[in-house]
C-alpha positions as CSV (number, residue, x, y, z in Angstrom):
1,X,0.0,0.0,0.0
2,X,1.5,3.4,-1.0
3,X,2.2,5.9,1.9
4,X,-0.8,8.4,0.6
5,X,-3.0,5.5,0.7
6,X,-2.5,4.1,3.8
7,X,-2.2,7.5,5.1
8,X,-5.8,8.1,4.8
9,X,-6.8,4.9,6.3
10,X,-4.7,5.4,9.3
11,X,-6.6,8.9,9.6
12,X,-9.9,6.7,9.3
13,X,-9.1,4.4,11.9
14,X,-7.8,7.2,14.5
15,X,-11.1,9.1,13.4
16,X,-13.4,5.8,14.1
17,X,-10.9,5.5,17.9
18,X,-11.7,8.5,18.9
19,X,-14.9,7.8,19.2
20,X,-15.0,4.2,20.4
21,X,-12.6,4.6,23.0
22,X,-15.1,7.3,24.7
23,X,-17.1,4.3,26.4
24,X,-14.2,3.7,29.2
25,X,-10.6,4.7,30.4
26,X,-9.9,1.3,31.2
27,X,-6.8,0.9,29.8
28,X,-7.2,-3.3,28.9
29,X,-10.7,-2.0,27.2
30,X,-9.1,0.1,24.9
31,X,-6.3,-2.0,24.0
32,X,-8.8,-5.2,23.2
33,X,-10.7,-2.2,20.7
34,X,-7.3,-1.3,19.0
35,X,-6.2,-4.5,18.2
36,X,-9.4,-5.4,16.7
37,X,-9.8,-2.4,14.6
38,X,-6.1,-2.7,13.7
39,X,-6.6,-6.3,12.7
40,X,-9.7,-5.4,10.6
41,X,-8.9,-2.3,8.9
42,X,-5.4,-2.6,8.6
43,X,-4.5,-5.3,5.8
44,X,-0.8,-5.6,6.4
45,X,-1.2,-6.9,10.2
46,X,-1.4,-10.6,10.3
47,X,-0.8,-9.9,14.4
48,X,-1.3,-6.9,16.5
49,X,-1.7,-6.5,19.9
50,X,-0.4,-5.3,23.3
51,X,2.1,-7.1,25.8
52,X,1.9,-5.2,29.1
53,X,4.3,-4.8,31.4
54,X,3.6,-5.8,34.3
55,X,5.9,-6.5,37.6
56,X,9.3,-6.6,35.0
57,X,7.8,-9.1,32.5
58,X,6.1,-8.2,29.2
59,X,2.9,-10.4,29.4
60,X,0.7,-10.6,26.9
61,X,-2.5,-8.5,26.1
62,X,-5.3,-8.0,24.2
63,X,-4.5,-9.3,20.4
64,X,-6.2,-10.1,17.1
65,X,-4.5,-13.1,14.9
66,X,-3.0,-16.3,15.6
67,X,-1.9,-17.7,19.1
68,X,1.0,-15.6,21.0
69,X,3.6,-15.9,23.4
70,X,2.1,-15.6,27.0
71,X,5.4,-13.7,28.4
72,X,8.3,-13.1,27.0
73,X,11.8,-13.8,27.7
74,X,13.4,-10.6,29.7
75,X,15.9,-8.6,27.2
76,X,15.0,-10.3,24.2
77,X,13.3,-9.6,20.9
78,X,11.6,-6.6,19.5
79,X,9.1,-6.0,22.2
80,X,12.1,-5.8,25.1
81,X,14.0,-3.8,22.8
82,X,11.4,-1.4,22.3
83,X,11.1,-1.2,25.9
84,X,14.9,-1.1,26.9
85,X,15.5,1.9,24.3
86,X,12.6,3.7,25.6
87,X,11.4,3.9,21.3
88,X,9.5,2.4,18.6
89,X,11.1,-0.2,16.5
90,X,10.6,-1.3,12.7
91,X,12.1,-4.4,11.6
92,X,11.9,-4.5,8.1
93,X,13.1,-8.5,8.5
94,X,12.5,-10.6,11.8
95,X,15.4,-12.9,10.4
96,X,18.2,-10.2,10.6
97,X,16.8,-9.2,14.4
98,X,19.7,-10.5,16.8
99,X,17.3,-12.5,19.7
100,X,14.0,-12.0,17.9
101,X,11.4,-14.4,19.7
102,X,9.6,-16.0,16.8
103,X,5.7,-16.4,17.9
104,X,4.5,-17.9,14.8
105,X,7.2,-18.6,11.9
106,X,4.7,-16.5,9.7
107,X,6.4,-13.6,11.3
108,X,8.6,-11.8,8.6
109,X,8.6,-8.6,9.7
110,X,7.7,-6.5,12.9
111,X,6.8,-3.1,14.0
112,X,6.8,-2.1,18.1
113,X,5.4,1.3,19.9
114,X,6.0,2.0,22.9
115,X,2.8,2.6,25.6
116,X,2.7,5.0,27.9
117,X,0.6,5.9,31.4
118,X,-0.1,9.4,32.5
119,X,3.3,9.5,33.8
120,X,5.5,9.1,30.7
121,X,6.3,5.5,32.1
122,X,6.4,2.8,29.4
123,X,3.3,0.7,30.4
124,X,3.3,-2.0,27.5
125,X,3.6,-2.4,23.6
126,X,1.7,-1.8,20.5
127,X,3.0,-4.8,18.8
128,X,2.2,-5.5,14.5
129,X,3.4,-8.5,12.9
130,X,3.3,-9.1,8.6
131,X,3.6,-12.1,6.6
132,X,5.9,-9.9,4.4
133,X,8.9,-8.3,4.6
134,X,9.5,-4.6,5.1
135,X,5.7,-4.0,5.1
136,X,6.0,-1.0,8.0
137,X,7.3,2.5,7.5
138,X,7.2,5.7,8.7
139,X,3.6,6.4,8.3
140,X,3.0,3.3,10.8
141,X,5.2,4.4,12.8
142,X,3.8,7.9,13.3
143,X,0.1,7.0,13.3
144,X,0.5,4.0,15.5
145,X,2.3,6.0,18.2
146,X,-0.2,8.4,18.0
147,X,-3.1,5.0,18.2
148,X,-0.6,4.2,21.3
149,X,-0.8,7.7,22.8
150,X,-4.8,7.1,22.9
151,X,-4.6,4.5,25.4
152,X,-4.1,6.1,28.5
153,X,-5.9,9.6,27.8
């Protein structure tokens, strides 16, 4: 999908959040919302969800798509990286990703955003897998943080 393109349907989907995501602060209620209207609406995610960080471990959240890693290992693959540089991460291929934690071998490549509380403290990850390489840019990058950013206000 070009970047104009999927532009437009990022400002869709942020559009259509902004309204569902008035029924609760919860943040677990909002997450399970995202990754279904991620999932849906967003043709390149064959995975997306949230792993939240809770009591040191990254556990996993809400997620649309095939089954996932219940926790994953501490300092390893995208999701701890994302966490341990405090920034979002796009791996263009999950092959060339020193530690990457392979959930489903579909995985080819990977996109993480960091969430974050009312505090500024990283509370979990946005997390999108693709059955295709390279298939996440700066466009995700930039919308999804902003997706991330609505989960705590």
């Amino acid at each position: 999908m070009d970047s104009d393109r999927k532009q437009k349907r990022y400002d869709r989907l942020i559009g259509q959040l902004g309204e569902l995501l008035t029924a609760t602060h919860d943040p677990v209620c909002r997450m399970a919302t995202v990754s279904s209207l991620l999932y849906h609406k967003m043709g390149h995610f064959f995975w997306v969800g949230f792993y939240r960080l809770i009591d040191g471990e990254l556990l996993v959240g809400p997620y649309q798509g095939s089954i996932a890693c219940q926790k994953l290992q501490t300092d390893t693959g995208v999701c701890w990286a994302c966490v341990n540089e405090n920034k979002s991460i796009i791996v263009a291929d999950v092959e060339k990703f020193p530690g990457h934690i392979a959930c489903d071998a579909r995985s080819k490549s990977e996109i993480v955003i960091p969430v974050r509380d009312p505090d500024g403290t990283i509370a979990g990850v946005l997390d999108g897998d693709s059955d295709k390489l390279n298939s996440y840019d700066e466009v995700d990058e930039a919308n999804l943080q902003i997706v991330a950013d609505m989960i705590y206000s």
